[in-house]
C-alpha positions in Angstrom: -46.3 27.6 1.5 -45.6 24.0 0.3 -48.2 21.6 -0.3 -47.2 17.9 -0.4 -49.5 16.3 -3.5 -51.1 13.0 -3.5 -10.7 -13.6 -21.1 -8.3 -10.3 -21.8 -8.0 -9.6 -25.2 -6.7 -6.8 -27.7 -7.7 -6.3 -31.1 -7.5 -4.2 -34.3 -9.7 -1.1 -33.7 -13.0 -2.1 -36.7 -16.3 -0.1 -35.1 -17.6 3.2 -34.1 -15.8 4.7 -31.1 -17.6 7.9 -29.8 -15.5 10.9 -28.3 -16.2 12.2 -25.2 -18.3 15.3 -25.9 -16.5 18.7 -26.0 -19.0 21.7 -25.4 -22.2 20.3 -24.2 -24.7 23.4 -24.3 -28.1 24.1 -23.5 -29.8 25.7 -26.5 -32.3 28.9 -26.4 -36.1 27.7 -25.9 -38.9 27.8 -28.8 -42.1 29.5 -27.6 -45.2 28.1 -28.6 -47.9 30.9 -27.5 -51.8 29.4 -26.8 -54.7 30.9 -25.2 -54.2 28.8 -22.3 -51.2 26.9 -22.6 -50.1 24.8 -19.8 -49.1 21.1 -18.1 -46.8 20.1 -20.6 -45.4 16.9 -20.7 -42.4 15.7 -22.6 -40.9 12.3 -24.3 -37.8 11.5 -26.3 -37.0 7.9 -27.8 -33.0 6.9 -27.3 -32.7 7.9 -30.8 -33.9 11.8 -29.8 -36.9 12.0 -31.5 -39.3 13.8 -29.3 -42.7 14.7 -28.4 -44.5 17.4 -26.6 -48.1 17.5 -25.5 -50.0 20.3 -23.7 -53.5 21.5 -22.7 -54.5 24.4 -24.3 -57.4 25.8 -21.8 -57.9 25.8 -18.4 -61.1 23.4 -17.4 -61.3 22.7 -21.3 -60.5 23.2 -24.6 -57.8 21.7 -26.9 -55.1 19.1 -26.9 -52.0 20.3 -28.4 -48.9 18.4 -29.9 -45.7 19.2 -31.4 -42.9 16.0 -32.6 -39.6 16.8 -33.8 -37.5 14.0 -35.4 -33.9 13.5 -34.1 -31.7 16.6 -36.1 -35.2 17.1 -37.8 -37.5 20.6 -37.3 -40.9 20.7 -34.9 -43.8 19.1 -36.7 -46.8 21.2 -35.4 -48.9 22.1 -32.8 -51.5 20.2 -33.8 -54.4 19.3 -32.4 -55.0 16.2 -31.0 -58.8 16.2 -29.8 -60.4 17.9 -26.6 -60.3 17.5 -22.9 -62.3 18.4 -20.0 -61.2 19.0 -16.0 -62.8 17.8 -13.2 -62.7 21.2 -10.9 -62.8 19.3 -7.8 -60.0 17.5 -8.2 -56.5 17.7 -9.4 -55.7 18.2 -13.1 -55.6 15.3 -15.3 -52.8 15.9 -17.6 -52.2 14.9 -21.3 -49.0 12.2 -21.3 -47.1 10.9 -24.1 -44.6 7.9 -25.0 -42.5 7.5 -28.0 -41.1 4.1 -29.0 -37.6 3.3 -30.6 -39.3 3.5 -34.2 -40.4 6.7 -33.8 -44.0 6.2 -33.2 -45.6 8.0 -30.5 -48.9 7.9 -28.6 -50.9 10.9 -26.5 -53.1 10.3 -24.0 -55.6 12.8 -22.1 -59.2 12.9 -20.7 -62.5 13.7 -21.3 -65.3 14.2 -19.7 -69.0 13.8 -21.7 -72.5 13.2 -20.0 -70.8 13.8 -16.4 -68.4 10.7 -17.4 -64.8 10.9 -17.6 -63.0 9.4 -20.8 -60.1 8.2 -21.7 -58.3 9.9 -25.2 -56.1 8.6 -27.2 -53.8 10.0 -30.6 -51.5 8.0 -32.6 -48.7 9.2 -34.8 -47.2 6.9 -37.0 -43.3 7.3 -37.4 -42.9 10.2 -40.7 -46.7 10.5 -40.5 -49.5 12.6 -38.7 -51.5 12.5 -35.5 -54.4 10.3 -35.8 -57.7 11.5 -34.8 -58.8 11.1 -30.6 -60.3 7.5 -30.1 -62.0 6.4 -26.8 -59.7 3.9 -24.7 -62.2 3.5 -22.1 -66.7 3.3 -22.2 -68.4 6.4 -22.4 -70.7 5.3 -19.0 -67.6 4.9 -16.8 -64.9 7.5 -14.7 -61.5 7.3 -15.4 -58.3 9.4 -15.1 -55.2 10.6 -14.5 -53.3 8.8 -17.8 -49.6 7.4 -17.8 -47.9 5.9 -21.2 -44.3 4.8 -22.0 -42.7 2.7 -24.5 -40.8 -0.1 -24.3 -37.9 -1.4 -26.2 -39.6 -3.6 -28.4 -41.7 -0.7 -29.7 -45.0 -1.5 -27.7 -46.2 1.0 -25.0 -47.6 0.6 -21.8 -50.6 2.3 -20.2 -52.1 3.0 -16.6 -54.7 5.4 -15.5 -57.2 5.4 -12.6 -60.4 3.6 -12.9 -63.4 5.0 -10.7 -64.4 8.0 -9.2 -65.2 7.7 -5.4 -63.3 4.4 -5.1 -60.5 4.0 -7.9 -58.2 1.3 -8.7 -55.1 1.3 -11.2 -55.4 -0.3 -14.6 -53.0 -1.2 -16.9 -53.1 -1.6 -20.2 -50.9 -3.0 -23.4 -50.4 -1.8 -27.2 -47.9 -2.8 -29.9 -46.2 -0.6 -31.9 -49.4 0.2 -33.7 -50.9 2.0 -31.0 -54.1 -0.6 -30.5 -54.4 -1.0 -27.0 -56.1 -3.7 -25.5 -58.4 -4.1 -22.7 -57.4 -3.0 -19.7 -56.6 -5.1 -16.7 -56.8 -3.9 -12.7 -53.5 -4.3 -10.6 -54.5 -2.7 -7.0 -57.7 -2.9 -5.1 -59.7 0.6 -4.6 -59.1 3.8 -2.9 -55.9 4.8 -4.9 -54.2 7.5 -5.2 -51.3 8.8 -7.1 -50.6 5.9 -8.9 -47.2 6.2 -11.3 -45.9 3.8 -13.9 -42.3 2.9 -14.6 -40.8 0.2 -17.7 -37.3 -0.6 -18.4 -36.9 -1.3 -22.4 -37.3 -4.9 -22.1 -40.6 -4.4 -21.1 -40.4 -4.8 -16.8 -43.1 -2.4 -15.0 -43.9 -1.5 -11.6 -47.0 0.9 -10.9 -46.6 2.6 -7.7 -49.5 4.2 -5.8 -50.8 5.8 -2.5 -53.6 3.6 -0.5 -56.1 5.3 1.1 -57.8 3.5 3.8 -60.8 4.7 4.6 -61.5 2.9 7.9 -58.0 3.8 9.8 -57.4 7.5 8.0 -54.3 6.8 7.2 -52.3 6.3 3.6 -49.4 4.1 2.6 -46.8 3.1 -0.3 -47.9 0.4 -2.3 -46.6 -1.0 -5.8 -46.5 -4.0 -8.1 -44.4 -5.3 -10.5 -44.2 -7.5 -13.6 -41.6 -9.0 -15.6 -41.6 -8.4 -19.4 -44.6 -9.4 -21.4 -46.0 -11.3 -17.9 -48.5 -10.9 -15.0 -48.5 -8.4 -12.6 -47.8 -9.6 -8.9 -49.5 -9.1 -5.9 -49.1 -5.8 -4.5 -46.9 -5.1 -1.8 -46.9 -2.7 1.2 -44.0 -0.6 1.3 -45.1 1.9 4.3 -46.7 1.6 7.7 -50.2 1.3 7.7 -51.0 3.5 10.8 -48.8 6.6 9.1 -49.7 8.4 6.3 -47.7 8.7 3.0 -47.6 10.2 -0.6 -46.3 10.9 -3.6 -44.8 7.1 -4.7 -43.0 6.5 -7.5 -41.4 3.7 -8.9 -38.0 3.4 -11.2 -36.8 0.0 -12.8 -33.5 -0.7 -13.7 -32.1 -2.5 -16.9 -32.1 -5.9 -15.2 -35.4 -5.6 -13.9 -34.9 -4.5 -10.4 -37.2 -1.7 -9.1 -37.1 0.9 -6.5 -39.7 3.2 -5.4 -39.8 6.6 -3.4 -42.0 8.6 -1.0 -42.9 10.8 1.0 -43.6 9.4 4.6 -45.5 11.6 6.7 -46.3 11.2 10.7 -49.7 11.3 11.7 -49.4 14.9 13.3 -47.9 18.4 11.5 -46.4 17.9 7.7 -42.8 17.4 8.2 -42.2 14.4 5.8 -39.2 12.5 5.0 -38.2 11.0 1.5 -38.4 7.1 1.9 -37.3 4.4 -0.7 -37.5 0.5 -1.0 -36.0 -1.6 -3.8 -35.9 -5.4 -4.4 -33.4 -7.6 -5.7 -35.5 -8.7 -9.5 -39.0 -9.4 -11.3 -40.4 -11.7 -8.6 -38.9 -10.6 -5.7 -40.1 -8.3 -2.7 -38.8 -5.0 -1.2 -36.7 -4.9 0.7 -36.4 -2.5 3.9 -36.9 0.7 3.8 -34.2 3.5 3.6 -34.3 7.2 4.5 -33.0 9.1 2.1 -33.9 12.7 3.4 -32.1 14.5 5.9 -34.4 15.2 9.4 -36.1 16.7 10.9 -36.2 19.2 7.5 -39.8 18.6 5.5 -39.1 16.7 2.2 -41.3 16.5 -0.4 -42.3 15.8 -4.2 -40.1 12.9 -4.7 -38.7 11.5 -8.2 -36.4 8.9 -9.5 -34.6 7.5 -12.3 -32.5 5.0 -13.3 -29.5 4.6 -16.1 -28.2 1.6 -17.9 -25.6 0.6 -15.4 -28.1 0.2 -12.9 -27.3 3.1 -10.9 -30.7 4.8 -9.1 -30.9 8.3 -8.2 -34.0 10.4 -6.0 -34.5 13.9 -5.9 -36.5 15.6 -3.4 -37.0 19.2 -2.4 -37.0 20.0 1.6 -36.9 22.8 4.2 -36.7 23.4 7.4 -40.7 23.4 8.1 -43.4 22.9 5.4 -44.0 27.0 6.0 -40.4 27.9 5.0 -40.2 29.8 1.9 -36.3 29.0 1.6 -35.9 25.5 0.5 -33.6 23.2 -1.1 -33.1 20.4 -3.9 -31.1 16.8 -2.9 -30.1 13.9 -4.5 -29.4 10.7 -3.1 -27.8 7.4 -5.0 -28.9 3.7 -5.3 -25.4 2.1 -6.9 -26.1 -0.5 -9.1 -24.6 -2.9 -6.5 -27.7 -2.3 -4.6 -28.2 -1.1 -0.9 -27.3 1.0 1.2 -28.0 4.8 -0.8 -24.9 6.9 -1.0 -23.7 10.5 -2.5 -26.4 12.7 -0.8 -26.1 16.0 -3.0 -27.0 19.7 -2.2 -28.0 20.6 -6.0 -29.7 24.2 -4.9 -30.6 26.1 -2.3 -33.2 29.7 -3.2 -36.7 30.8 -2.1 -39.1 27.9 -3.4 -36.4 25.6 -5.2 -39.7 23.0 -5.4 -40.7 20.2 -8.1 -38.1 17.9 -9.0 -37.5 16.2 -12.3 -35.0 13.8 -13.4 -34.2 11.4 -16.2 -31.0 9.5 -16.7 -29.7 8.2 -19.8 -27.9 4.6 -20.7 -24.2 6.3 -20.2 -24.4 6.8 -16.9 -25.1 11.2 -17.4 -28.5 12.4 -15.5 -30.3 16.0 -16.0 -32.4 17.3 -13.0 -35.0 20.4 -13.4 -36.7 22.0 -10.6 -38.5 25.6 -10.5 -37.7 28.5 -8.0 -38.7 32.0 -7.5 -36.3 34.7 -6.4 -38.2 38.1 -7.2 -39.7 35.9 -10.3 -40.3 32.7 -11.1 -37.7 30.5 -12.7 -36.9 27.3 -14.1 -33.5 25.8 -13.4 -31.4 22.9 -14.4 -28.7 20.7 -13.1 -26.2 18.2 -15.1 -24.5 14.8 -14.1 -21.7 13.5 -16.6 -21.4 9.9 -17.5 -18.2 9.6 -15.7 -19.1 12.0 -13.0 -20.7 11.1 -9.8 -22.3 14.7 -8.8 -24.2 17.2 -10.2 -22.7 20.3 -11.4 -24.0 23.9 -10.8 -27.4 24.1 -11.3 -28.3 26.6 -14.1 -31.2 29.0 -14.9 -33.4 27.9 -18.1 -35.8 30.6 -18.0 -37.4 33.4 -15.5 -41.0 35.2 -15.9 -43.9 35.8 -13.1 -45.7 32.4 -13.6 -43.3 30.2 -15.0 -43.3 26.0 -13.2 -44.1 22.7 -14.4 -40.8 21.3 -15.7 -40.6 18.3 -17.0 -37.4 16.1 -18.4 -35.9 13.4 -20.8 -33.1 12.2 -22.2 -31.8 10.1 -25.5 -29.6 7.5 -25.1 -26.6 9.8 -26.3 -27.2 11.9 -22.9 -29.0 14.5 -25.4 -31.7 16.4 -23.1 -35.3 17.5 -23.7 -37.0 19.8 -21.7 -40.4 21.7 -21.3 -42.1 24.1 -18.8 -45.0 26.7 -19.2 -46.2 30.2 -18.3 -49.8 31.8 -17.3 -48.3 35.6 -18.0 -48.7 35.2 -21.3 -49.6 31.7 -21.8 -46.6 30.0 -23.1 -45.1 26.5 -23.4 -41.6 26.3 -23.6 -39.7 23.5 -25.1 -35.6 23.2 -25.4 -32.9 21.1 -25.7 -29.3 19.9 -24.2 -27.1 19.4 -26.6 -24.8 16.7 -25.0 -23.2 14.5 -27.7 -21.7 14.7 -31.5 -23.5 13.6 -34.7 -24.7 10.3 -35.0 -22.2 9.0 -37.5 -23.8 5.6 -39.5 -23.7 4.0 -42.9 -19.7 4.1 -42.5 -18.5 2.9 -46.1 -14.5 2.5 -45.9 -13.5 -0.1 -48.7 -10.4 -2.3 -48.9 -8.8 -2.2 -52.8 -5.2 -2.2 -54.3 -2.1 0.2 -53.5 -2.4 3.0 -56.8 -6.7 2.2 -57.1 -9.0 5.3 -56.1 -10.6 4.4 -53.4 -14.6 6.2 -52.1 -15.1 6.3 -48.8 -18.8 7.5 -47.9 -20.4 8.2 -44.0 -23.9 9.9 -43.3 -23.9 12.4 -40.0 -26.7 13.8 -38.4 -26.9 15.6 -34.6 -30.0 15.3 -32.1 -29.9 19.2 -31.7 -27.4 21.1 -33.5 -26.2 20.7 -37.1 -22.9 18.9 -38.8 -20.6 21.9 -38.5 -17.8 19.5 -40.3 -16.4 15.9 -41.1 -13.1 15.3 -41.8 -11.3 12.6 -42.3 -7.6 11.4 -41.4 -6.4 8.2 -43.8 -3.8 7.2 -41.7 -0.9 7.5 -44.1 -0.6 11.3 -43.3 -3.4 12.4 -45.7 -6.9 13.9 -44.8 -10.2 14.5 -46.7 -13.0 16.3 -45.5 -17.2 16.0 -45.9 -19.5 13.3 -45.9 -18.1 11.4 -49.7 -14.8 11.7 -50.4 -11.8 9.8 -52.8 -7.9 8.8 -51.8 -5.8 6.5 -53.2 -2.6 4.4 -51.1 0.2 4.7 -52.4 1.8 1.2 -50.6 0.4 -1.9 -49.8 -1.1 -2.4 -45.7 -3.5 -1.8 -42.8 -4.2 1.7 -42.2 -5.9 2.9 -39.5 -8.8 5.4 -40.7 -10.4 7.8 -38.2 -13.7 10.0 -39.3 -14.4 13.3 -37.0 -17.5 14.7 -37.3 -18.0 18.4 -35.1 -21.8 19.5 -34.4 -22.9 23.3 -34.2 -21.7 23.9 -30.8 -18.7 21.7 -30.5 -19.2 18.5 -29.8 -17.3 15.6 -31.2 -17.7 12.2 -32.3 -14.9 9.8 -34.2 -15.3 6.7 -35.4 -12.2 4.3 -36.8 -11.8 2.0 -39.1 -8.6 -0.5 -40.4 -8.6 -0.1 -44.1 -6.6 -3.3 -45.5 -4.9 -2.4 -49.1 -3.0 -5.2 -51.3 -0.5 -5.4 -54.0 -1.4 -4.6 -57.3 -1.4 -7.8 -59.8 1.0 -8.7 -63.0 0.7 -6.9 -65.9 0.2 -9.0 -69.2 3.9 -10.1 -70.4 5.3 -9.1 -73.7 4.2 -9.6 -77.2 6.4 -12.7 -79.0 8.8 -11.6 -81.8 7.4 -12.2 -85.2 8.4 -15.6 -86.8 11.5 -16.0 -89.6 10.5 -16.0 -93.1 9.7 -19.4 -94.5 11.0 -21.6 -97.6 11.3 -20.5 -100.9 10.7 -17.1 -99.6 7.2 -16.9 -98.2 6.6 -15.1 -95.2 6.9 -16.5 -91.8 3.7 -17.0 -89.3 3.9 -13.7 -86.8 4.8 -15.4 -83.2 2.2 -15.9 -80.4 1.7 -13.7 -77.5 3.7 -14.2 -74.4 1.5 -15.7 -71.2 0.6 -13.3 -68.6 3.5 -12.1 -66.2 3.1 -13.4 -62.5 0.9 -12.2 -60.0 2.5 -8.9 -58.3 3.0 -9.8 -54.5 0.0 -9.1 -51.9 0.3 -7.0 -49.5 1.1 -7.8 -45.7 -1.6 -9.8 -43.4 -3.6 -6.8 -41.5 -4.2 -8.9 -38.1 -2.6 -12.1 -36.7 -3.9 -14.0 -34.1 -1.7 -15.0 -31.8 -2.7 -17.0 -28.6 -0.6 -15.5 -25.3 0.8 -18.6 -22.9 1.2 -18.6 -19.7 3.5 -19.7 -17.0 1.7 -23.4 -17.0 2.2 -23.4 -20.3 -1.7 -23.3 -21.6 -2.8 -20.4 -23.2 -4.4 -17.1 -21.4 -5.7 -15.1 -23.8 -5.4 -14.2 -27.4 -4.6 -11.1 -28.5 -5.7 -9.7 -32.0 -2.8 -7.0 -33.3 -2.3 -5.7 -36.5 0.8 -5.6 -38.4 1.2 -2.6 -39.6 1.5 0.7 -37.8 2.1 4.2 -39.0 4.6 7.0 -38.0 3.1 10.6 -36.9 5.6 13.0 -36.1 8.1 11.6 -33.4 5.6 8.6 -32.5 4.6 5.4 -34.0 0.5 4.9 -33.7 -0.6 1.6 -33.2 -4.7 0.4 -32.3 -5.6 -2.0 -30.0 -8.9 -2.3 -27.8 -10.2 -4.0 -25.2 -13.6 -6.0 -25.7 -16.4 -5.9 -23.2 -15.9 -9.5 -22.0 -12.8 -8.4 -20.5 -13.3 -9.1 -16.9 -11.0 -6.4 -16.0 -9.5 -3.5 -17.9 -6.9 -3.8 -20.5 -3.3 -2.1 -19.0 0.0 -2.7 -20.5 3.2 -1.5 -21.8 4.3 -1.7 -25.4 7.8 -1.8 -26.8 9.3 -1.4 -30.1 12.5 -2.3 -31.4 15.0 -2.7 -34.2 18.2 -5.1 -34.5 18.5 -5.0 -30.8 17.8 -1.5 -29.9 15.2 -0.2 -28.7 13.0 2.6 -30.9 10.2 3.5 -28.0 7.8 2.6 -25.6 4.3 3.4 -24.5 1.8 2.5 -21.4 -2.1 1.5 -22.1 -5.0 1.8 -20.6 -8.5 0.8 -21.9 -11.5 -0.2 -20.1 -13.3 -2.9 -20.9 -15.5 -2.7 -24.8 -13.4 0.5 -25.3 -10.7 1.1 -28.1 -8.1 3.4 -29.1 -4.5 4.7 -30.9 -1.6 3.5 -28.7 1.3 6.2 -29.6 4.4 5.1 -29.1 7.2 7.8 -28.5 10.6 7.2 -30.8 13.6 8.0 -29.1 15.9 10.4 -30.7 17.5 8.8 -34.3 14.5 6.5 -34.0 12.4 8.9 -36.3 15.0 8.9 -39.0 14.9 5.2 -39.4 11.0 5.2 -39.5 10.3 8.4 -41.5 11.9 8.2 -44.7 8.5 6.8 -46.9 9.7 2.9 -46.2 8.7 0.3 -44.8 10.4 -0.8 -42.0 9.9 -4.4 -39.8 10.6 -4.2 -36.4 9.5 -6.2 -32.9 6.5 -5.2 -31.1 6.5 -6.3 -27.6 3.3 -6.4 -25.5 3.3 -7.2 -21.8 -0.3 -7.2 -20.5 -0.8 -6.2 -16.5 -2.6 -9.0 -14.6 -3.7 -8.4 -11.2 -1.4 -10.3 -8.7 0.1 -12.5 -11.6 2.8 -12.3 -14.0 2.6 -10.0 -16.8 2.1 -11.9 -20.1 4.6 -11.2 -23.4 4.0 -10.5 -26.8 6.4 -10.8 -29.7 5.3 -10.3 -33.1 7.1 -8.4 -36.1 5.1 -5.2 -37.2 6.0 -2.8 -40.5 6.3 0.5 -39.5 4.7 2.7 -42.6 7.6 5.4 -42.6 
């Protein structure tokens, strides 16, 4: 049975440029056995360090907490204090938030003296858990905890405030964890309330209204801009229905959307229900069904990814007795209204409890439990550049298993928790989605015939550095994380580092490396002077003067501003002068910066005295880079291959919607 719960330009390629990941995997799960393990919740910062917290008893007993730094091992459990459940009414779980830094707060409840309490534990970034302190008085009754960070490295916190008649507060720390007093953003009777913050620091808080006098229930929410007031609250359901389970999503501009369940006032099929407005400061608009009818939806969830793209998930069946159910997903596109895309993700026997996170590329990971013969926890992945969600898969399978929760990095990396009652277990694993984090990329300029070090650090979220290797861009390669070369000829050498993780994944990053002509040596030594009168020895003769300085090497970018058919310029474009032959093709970098309006597209020419040596088309969206590779026609490699250095005429036409294509000229050495 289901139970509904309360200007176009191109430019020398000089900064990281991530590969599309090769063999994203989900890894095996680490088993944390407790007494009474279970409710876990689960956080990750967009750099992947990540935080678990659990309960480990059933109406008391401890507060457990493992961390695990990006690439690093699990810190823990530790114990963070105790906690205490109310028996007649829902669990209060622990919650946790970790900021960019790596700091990370846990919050739970308490109850002493018939009071409920609010707990707190702070964990310094590279330190340890701090001991529970009280957020709220000892005399009063609050519960039901929320936290998450925003991108300035404070955190946010809500929880309800009263017993028979409660009201949402909320709540405001820095990055030291010292929250201040809290303030109230909804009148009483609430229900269900959820918090949501984009990284600049815009909330809403969501909740259910009870009204006591009517009977019914409805959607509510507020919202605040970063670092401001919340607004008045704002009815987003009909007041003489009922409603449940709202929650709210914001997106990186500040605009918020919230789902629920709507509910008629007789039997329990519901329908999934979303509003959204327009900005901090503005209202809801009208309400969409996202839900198909008349199946019973239930346990909604959103989330939101950096373009601004929404998504809901829901589970539904036929009637709220039906043991076969389903999982959907419906789209908000950054553009705004109308919701498109509705997916089927799964259908089994008690698909229930949607979860789903989205990261800043655009990729989103859903979890949901099931139970076919045993229980089960499954999964379900989104690519950045896809738009639905690929077969779900199964995580894990035992007699009690449930309670999945989700997050993701900003790399697309996923983390992911869940729990057992036979044994009591909570399980905690990862999605390896992306390559290493390549940083501290040392590539130095010097002279042709000077050793040159080139240096790059590489750490992965999940998996470790299975290699890096390096290609210098005059046909010789290096590999690991320090390594030597020297050029043998003056120029601008493209310089690409490719770092794999442990199961496959890739990331590259280039650089132009820009070499000169070595100096002038010192000239010769004077002859030594004729012998002098009456036959004493001549003075030896001077030293000669320094010989001229050697000649530098060839300018590594031009910039060269594109004119149009009126005559005024277009665009500049950024191109360096010096490409280099691989194999039968002649690779040359361009990019196209994220002002662009429109995507870079193109065709570009080569050619020598009048002939032409090869020609290659372009693509590159806008704040992307890459290699352009030229195909030489046959005899063209000859010319370009014999260890010269050869000048000959690039030619660039750049596509413009509905107006002429604008040329290019410029002389570029080919390294042979």
């Amino acid at each position: 049975m289901r139970v509904v719960v309360a200007a176009l330009v191109l430019a020398v390629l000089a900064c990281a440029a991530p590969a599309a990941s090769a063999s994203p995997t989900w890894l095996s799960p680490t088993t944390f056995a407790e007494d009474g393990a279970e409710l876990p919740n689960i956080a990750a910062n967009p750099s992947g360090d990540s935080a678990v917290v659990w309960l480990d008893g059933t109406l008391s007993g401890t507060v457990r907490a493992i961390f695990r730094p990006a690439g690093g091992p699990i810190v823990g459990p530790t114990t963070l204090g105790t906690f205490d459940q109310n028996p007649s009414t829902a669990p209060s779980e622990a919650v946790v938030a970790v900021n960019p830094a790596g700091d990370a707060v846990a919050l739970w409840r308490t109850i002493e003296a018939g009071h409920s309490i609010i707990q707190e534990s702070f964990r310094p970034a590279g330190g340890d858990w701090g001991p529970q302190q009280a957020l709220t008085p000892a005399d009063e009754f609050n519960g039901f905890p929320q936290v998450q960070a925003d991108g300035s490295g404070g955190f946010v916190a809500m929880w309800a405030d009263g017993e028979a008649s409660a009201q949402a507060v909320v709540s405001r720390a820095g990055s030291d964890g010292q929250f201040g007093p809290p303030d109230p953003v909804s009148g009483g009777n609430v229900t269900g309330a959820n918090l949501a913050i984009n990284a600049d620091g815009d909330a809403a808080v969501a909740w259910i209204f009870a009204d006591p006098n009517a009977g019914t229930s409805f959607a509510e929410v507020v919202t605040a801009p970063a670092g401001g007031s919340f607004g008045p609250q704002q009815e987003l359901s009909p007041k003489n229905l009922n409603a449940a389970g709202a929650v709210p999503a914001v997106a990186p501009d500040g605009r918020t959307t919230v789902v629920w369940t709507q509910l008629p006032n007789t039997g329990n099929t519901g329908t999934t229900e979303a509003a959204s407005d327009s900005g901090p400061g503005t209202s809801l608009g009208d309400t969409q069904i996202l839900s198909e009818q008349p199946l019973d939806a239930a346990q909604p969830a959103v989330a939101v990814d950096g373009s601004g793209r929404f998504t809901a998930a829901w589970d539904q069946a036929p009637t709220a007795s039906d043991l076969t159910s389903q999982i959907f997903v419906n789209v908000l596109p950054a553009t705004g209204p109308p919701w498109i895309g509705r997916q089927l993700v799964a259908t089994g026997a008690e698909v229930l409890h949607p979860h789903v996170a989205a990261a800043p590329d655009g990729s989103s990971i859903l979890t949901f439990d099931g139970s076919d013969g045993t229980n089960q926890v499954h999964a379900a992945v989104r690519g950045p550049a896809q738009s639905a969600y690929g077969p779900d898969q199964l995580l894990d399978e035992g007699e009690t298993l449930g309670g999945s929760k989700i997050a993701m990095d900003a790399q697309g990396n996923g983390f992911a928790t869940w729990f057992s009652n036979q044994p009591h277990e909570v399980q905690v694993t990862g999605f390896d989605a992306a390559g290493p984090v390549l940083s501290d990329v040392s590539v130095p300029g010097g002279d042709a015939g000077q050793s040159l070090a080139f240096s790059v650090t590489a750490r992965d979220v999940w998996s470790e550095v299975r290699s890096v290797d390096w290609d210098f861009g005059d046909g010789s390669s290096g590999s690991g994380t320090a390594v030597t070369h020297t050029y043998a000829a003056p120029g601008a050498y493209p310089v690409v580092i490719r770092a794999v993780d442990g199961v496959g994944n890739v990331t590259e990053v280039h650089r132009t490396v820009q070499v000169t002509g070595s100096g002038g040596g010192t000239g010769p030594a004077g002859a030594n002077g004729s012998n002098g009168s009456n036959g004493s020895n001549g003075s030896n003769g001077s030293n000669g003067t320094n010989g001229a300085q050697g000649p530098p090497g060839p300018p590594g970018i031009v910039l060269v501003p594109v004119v149009g058919p009126s005559g005024t310029p277009t665009s500049r474009v950024l191109i360096s002068t010096v490409g280099s032959v691989v194999g039968n093709s002649v690779r040359i970098a361009l990019a196209c910066p994220a002002s662009s309006p429109t995507s870079c597209t193109g065709r570009l020419v080569l050619s020598a005295s009048g002939h032409t040596l090869g020609a290659g088309r372009f693509r590159l969206a806008p704040g992307t880079h890459r290699f352009v590779r030229v195909r030489l026609r046959r005899g063209a490699s000859a010319l370009l291959s014999d260890g010269s250095t050869t000048s000959v005429k690039a030619e660039i036409a750049l596509a413009r919607t509905g107006l002429p294509a604008l040329g290019l000229n410029k002389t570029v050495r080919v390294q042979g």
